[in-house]
N, C-alpha and C positions, 0 to 999 in steps of 0.2 A: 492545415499546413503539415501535420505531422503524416497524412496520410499522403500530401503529395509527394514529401520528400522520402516515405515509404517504396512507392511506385517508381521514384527516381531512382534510389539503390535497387530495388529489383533489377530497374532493367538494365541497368550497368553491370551489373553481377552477368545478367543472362550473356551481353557483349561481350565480357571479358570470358564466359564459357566457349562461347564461338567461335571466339579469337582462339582459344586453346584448343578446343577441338579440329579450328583449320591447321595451325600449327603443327597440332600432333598428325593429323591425318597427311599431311603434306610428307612430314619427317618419314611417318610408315611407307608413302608411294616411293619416296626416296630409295629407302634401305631395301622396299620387295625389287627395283628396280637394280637399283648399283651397289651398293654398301656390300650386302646378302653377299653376291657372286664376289665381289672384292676380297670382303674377309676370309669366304670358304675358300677361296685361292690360296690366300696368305696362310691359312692351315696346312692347308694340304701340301704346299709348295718349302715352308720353314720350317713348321712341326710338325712333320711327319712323323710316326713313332709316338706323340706326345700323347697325354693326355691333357687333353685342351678342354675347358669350360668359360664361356662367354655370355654377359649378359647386358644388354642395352637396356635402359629405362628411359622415359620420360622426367628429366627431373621435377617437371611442375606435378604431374598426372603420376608420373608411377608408372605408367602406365609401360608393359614388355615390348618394343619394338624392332631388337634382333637377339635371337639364342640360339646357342651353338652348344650342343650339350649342358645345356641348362642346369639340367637335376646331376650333370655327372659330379661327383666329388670328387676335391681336391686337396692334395696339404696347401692349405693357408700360408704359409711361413710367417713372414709378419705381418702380414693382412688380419691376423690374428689381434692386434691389439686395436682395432676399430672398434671389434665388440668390446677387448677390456677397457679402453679410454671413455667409453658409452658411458658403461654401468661404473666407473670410478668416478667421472661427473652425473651422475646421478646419486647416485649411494653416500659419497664422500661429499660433493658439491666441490665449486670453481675455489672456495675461500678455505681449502684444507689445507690445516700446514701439521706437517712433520715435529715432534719433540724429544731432544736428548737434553736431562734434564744430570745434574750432579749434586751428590746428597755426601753427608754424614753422616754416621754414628758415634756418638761416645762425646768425651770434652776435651777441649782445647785449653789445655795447661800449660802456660812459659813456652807457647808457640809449637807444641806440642800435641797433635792431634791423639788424644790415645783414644781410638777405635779406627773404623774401616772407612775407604773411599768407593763412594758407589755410583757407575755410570750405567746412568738406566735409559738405554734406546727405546724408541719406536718406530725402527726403521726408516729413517731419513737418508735417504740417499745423498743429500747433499752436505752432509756432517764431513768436515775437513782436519788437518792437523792444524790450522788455521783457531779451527772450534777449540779445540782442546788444549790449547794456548791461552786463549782466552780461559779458560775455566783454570786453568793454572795461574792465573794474575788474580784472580777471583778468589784465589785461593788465600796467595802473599796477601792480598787486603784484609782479607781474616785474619792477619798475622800466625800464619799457621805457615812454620817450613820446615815441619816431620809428621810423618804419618807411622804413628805404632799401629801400625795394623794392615791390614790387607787393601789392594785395591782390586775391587771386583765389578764385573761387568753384567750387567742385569739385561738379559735379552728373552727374556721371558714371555715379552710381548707377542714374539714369534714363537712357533716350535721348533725342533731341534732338527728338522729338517733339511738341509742345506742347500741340494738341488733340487731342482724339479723332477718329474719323471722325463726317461727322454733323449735325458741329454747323456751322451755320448762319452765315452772313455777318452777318446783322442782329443775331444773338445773342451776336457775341461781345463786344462793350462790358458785358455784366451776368455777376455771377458765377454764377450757373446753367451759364455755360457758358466758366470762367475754364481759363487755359493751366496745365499742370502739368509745373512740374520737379523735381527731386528737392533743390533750393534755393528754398524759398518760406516769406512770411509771412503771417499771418492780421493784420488790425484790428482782432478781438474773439474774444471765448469763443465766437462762433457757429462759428469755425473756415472761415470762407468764404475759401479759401487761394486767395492770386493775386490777392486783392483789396484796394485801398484805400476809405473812406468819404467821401464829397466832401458838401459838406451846403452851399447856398446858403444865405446870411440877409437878411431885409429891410433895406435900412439908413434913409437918406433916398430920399423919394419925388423919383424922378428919375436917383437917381444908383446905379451897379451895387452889386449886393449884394455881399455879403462872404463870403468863401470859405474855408473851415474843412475840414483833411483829417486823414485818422487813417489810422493812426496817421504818416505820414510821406511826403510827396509823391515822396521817391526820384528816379529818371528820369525822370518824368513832368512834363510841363509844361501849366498852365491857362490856355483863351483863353475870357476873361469875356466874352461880349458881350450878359448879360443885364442888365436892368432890373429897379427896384424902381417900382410904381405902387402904388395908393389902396388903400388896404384894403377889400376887397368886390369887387374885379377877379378876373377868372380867373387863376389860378396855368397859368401854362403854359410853365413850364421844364423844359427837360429836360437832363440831366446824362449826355453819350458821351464814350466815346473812339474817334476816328474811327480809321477799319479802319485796320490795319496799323502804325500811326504811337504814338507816346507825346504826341501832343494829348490834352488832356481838353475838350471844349467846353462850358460852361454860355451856354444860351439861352434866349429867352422873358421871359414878365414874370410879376415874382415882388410878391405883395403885401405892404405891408410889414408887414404884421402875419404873415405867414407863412416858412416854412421847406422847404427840400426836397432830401432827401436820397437819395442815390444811391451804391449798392455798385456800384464800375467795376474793372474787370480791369486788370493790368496787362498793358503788354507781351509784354514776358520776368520771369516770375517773380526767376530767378538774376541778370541785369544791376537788377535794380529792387531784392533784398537788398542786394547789393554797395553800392550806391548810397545807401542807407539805413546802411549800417553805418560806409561812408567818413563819413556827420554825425554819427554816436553816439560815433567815431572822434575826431573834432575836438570836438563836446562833452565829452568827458571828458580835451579836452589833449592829446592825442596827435598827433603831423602825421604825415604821410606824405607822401613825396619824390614818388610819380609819382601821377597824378588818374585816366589811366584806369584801367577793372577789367579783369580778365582772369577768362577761364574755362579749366581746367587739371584735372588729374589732382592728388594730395596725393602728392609724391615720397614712398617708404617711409623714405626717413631724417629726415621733415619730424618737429618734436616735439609733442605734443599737451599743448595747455596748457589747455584747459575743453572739457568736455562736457554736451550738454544732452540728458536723455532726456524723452522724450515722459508723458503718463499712460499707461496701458495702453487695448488695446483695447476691454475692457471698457466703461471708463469712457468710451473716448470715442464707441464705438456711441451715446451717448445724444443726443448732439448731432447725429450722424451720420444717424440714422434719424428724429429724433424730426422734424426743422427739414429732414430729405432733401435733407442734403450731395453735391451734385454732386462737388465737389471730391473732395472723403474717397472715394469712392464707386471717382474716377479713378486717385486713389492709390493704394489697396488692390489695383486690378487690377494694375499696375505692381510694387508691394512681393511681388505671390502670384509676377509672374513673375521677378524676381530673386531672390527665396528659390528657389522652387519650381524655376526654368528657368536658371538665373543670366542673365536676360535683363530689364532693367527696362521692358519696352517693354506696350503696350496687348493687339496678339496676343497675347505670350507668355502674359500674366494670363487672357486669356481662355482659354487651353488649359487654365490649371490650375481654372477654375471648368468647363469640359470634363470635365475628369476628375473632379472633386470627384463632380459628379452623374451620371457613369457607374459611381463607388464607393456611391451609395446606391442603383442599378440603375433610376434615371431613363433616361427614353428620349430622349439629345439630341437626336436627331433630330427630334425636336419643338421644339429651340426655336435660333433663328435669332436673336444679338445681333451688335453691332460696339462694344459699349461694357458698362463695369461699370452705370453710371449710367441710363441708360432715357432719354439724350438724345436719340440716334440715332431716327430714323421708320422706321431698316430692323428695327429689334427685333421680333420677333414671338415669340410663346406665343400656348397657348391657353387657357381656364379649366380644363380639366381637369388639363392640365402643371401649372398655375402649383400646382391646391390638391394635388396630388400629392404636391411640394416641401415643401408645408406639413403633408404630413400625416408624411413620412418622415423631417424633420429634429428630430418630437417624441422620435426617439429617441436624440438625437445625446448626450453628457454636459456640452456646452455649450447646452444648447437654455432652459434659465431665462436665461440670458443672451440668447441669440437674444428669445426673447418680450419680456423687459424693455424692449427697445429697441425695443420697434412702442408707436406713437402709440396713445391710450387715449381713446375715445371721450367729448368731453364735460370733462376734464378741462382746466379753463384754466389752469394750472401748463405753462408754457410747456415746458419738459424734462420735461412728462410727459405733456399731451396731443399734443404737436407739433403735426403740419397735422389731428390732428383735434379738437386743444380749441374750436371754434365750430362743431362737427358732430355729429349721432344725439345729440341732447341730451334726445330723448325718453325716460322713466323705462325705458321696457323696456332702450335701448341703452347709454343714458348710465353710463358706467364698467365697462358687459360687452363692449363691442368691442373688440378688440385688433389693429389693422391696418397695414397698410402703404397711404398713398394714391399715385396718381401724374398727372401731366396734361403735356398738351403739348396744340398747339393743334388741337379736337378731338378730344382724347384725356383721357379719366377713367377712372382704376382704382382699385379698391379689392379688399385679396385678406388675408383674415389670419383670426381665432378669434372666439367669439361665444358669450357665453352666456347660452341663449334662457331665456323666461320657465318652463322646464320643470325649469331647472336643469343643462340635460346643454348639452356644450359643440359647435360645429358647427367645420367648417373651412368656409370660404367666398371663391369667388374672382369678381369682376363685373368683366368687362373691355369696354369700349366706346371705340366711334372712329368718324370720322367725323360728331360729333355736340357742339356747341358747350354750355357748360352743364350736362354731364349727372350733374354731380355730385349735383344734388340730385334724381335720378330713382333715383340709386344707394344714397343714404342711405332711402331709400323702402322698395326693394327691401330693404336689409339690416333695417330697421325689420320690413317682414312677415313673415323669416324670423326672426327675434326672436318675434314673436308668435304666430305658428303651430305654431313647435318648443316 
């Protein structure tokens, strides 16, 4: 019996080979036929000038079935965090949560804390003013509403590093490219850490708008020198914080029928919590004897009085990928190299996204980053590497997770199509794309799963640069292999 049912599964296996191999052999007469001369049009005709990298796969087989400068490299942009979401579900696993944990030192006499308040991050991106509310009721319940002592911020977990390599001078006022410490808040469920929301409003024509910030202005200080004028005028304020300094400047003329709102980095992540938790601190009663903050280690005999854990990874891939969290992106490399390296620093993370992909026998050597994120212009892959990636992480036991978290062609459910709910809206693509997009200036990618009007599914990776715009030359190109497969 057991040998018939042996000979059974063989020769079911050998069908279903058959099957794949007519399938694939069909798809290849397709593409040497139509597809081939289609796309090399749409190169030569849109990206002209560009450097263009295209790579078709088989999604079952792997197998190469159209490339267009294959081996050429490209900057990634955010095509870049496919490989760091890889190795942070590998390294980290789907059930990692984040912890910011709040300790004491000293005794608590007549409600009297005499020693130090100690906030000890491990870079959770999703720590709120919300959080540190809470640990100030946590506090009142100790019966404690003075603190002789310092409040200090423990971000040790991290190094002192703030930005990545990379990133740009003019960039660093906008959160795409906000600082990271292992002591940071977010202003909303978008999770954009390091950053506050500053939003101008019309008031009277003539006289400066009104300045509205979320969740918490912190160290930060605003120099208004905008106007409100006529409604129907050009809106042309703009909302920095000048390099290096904790200015925020709002300037220009703003209409007064209108609004305008800008996500600005802060400084120092860790001095900008502090600072926010010394008012949640006095909002809830409680004083504290010295003003400035301190940045410190948590002594081991300090006592832990609230902790806050993060969601899990899982869950928060969806914001992470969907909305292409720069932040999250810098953090995860950080967290892979403290777990992984005991080193919280940007190198170390990238050693272990190194190794990750020398474990599924990826050829690094092929690909050349200085960040998790795909900010950096020194990033390069090639189309071939990148669909590679994507054809050998379908075997991973985390990989429905991995897929869930790429943007969904078409889909205006904002945490569910991300950057591509107003894109490939045509019926062939519209809810069969499954991708990652990326851009920097003159720089468009797109590299993720597709399921063409034949039914069978493709890996696909279109990398371009040097070429302003080219996103819609690239939904083109995915739209034909859509129709031709």
């Amino acid at each position: 019996m057991k040998r018939k049912w042996m000979t059974m599964m063989m020769a079911w296996i050998l069908v279903l080979g058959m099957i794949t191999f007519q399938n694939s052999a069909q798809a290849k007469e397709v593409i040497d036929k139509t597809l081939s001369d289609s796309i090399t049009n749409m190169v030569d005709e849109k990206l002209a000038g560009a450097e263009v990298s295209i790579t078709i796969r088989d999604g079952f087989s792997g197998e190469i079935l159209y490339d267009y400068n294959a081996l050429t490299a490209v900057k990634p942009a955010s095509n870049m965090k496919l490989l760091t979401t890889a190795a942070a579900l590998d390294v980290l696993g789907k059930d990692y949560r984040f912890t910011t944990s709040l300790y004491t030192s000293g005794k608590i006499s007549n409600g009297v804390l005499k020693g130090n308040l100690y906030l000890k991050g491990e870079g959770d991106p999703t720590l709120s003013i919300e959080d540190l509310q809470r640990f100030a009721k946590e506090l009142k319940a100790k019966g404690i509403h003075k603190v002789d002592g310092r409040i200090v911020g423990d971000d040790k977990w991290f190094d002192n590093d703030l930005l990545t390599p990379g990133i740009w001078v003019g960039d660093e006022s906008y959160y795409y490219a906000a600082p990271i410490s292992a002591l940071t808040t977010s202003p909303n469920t978008d999770y954009d850490t390091g950053t506050i929301i500053v939003e101008a409003i019309g008031t009277a024509v003539g006289d400066l708008p009104s300045i509205k910030v979320t969740p918490h202005i912190g160290d930060l200080q605003i120099v208004n020198e905008a106007g409100t004028v006529e409604a129907g005028k050009p809106n042309t304020v703009t909302i920095e914080r000048l390099y290096e300094t904790n200015k925020i400047v709002v300037s220009g003329n703003l209409p007064i029928d209108k609004t305008k709102r800008e996500w600005v980095t802060v400084k120092h992540p860790t001095t900008h919590t502090l600072s926010m938790f010394q008012e949640v601190l006095a909002e809830a009663g409680i004083e504290y004897s010295k003003d400035k903050v301190f940045q410190a280690a948590t002594p081991k005999s300090a006592q832990l009085v609230a902790k806050k854990q993060s969601m899990t990874l899982e869950e928060l891939l969806i914001p992470y990928m969907k909305l292409s969290n720069n932040g999250i992106a810098d953090i995860l490399v950080k967290t892979m190299g403290k777990v992984k390296n005991h080193h919280g620093s940007t190198e170390a993370g990238l050693q272990v996204l190194r190794e990750y992909g020398n474990s599924i026998n990826l050829n690094m050597a092929d690909w050349q980053f200085e960040d998790g994120s795909g900010m950096s212009h020194e990033n390069r892959v090639s189309s071939l590497t990148m669909s590679e990636l994507l054809f050998k992480v379908q075997g991973e036991d985390w990989f429905t997770t991995y897929f869930n978290s790429l943007p969904i062609a078409a889909n205006t459910d904002r945490m569910v199509g991300g950057t591509l709910r107003n894109r490939l809206k045509d019926p062939l693509t519209a809810g069969k794309v499954y991708a990652k997009t990326g851009s920097l200036t003159g720089v468009s990618t797109l590299s993720g799963y597709l399921e063409a009007s034949s039914g069978q599914s493709y890996i696909f990776s279109v990398l371009v640069q040097n070429k302003s715009g080219a996103s819609t030359a690239i939904d083109e190109i995915v739209k034909e292999i859509a129709k031709e497969l």
